[in-house]
C-alpha positions in Angstrom: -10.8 -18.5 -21.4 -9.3 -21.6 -21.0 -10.8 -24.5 -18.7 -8.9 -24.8 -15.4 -8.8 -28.3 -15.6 -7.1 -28.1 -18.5 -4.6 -25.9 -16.9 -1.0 -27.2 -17.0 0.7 -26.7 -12.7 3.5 -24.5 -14.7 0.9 -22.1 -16.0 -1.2 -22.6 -12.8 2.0 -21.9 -10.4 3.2 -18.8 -12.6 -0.5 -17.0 -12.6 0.0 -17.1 -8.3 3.3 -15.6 -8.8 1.4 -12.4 -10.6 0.6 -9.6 -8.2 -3.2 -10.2 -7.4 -5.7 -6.7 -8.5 -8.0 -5.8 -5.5 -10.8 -8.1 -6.9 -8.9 -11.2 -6.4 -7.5 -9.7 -3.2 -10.9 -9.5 -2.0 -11.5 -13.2 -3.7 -8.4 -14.9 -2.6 -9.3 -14.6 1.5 -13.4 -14.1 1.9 -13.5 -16.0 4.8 -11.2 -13.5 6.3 -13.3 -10.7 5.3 -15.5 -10.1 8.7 -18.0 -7.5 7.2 -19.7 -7.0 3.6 -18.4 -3.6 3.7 -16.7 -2.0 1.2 -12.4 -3.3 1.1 -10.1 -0.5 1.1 -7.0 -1.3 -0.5 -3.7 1.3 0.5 -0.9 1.0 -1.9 2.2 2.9 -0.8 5.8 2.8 -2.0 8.8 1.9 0.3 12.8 1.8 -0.2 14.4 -1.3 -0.2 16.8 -0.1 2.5 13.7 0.9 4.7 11.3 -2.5 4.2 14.0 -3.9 7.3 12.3 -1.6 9.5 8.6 -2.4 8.6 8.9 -5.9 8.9 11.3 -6.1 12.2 13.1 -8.8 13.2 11.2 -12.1 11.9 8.3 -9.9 11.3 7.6 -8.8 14.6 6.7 -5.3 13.9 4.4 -6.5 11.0 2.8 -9.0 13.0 2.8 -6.5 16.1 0.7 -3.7 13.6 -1.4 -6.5 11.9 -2.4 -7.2 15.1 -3.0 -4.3 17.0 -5.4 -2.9 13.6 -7.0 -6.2 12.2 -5.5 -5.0 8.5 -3.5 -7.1 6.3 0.0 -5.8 5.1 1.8 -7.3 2.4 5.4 -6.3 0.7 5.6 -7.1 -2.7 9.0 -8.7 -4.3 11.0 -5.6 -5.4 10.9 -5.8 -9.6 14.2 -6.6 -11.1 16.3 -3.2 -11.6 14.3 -1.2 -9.1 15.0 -0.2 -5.6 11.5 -0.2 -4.0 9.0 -2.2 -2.7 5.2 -2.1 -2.4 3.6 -2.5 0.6 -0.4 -3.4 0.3 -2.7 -2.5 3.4 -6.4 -3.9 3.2 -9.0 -3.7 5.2 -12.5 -3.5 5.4 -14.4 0.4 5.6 -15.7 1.3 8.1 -18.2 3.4 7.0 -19.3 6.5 8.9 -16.2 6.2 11.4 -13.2 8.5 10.7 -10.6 6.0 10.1 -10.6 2.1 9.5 -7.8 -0.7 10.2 -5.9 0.0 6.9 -5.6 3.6 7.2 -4.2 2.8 11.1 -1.8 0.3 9.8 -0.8 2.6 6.3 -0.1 5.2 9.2 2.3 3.2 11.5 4.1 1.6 8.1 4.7 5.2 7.2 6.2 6.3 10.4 8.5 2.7 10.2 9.3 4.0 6.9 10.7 7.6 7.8 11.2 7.8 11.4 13.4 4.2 11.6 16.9 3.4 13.0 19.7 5.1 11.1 23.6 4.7 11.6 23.5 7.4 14.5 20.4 7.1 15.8 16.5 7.6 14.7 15.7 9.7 12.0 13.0 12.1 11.3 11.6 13.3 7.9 13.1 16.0 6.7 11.3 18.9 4.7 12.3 17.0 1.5 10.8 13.8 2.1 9.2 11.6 -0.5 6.5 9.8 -0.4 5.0 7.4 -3.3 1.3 6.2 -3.1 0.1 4.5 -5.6 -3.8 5.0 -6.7 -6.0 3.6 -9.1 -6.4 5.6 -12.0 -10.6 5.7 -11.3 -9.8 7.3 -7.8 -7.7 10.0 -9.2 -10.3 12.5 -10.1 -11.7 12.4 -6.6 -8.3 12.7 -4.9 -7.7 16.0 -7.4 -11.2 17.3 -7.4 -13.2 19.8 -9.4 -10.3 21.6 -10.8 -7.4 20.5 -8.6 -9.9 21.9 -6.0 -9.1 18.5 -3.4 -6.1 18.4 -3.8 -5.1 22.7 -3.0 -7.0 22.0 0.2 -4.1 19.0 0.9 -1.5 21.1 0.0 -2.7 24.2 2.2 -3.7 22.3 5.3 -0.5 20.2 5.3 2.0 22.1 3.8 3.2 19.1 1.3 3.7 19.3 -1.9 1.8 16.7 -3.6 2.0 15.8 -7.6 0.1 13.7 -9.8 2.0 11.6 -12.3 -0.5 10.5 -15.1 1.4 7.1 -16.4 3.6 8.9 -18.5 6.5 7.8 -16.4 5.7 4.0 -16.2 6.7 2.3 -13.8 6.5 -1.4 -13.4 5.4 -1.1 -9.3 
């Protein structure tokens, strides 16, 4: 690993333009951190057409939801040649309560996402809307459970269909 001193501010300003893994999320802003409890890091997919509507007019609905649940939201840059955007809610846990700050804000980013403005008026979801999460592959088996068991009782108590792509379809997001 090279020194950091010896670092060139090219190489030093390209590695900040890299989308930071949860450990340097959780590195990056520890005095903003208020507990040592566990971070819980969201990642969910949004349209480009539909990231308008989650930020609100300069930020104001972002700002309004960080806010109001104490998470941080970020939209990533969309990658060249695709049509969506990342949103990243963290938080702390909350261990032991049944929701914390970045499930609150993940929930009112989703219902920006499918319930904004359209030409005539607001829109709802529809029985065919999509919805892209993205998980870390070591979270995956507990999501699915013991023989898809987690994942049937999803299904049955929300009537969604939900489907696990294993990284055969890569995607750069």
């Amino acid at each position: 690993m090279m020194d950091p001193a010896l670092e060139s501010p090219r190489d030093a300003e390209q590695s900040r333009k890299r989308p930071l893994s949860p450990s340097q999320i959780d590195q990056e802003h520890p005095a903003k951190r208020q507990s040592d409890a566990p971070l819980v890091i969201l990642r969910v997919v949004c349209p480009h057409d539909k990231s308008g509507p989650v930020i609100g007019k300069g930020g104001e609905v972002i700002r309004a939801i960080r806010d109001s649940t104490g998470a941080r939201i970020k939209l990533e840059e969309m990658p060249r040649g695709m049509h969506e955007r990342v949103v990243i809610v963290t938080s702390a846990d909350r261990p032991g309560e049944p929701s914390c700050p970045a499930q609150e804000a993940l929930a009112r980013v989703i219902s920006r996402i499918f319930e904004s403005d359209g030409p005539e008026g607001p829109t709802v979801p529809t029985e065919n809307t999509e919805m892209k999460m993205l998980v870390d592959k070591a979270y995956v088996g507990l999501i699915v459970g013991k023989g898809g068991d987690n994942i049937s009782k999803v299904r049955a108590n929300s009537g969604a269909k939900v489907s696990v792509l294993n990284g055969v379809n890569k995607s750069p997001l």
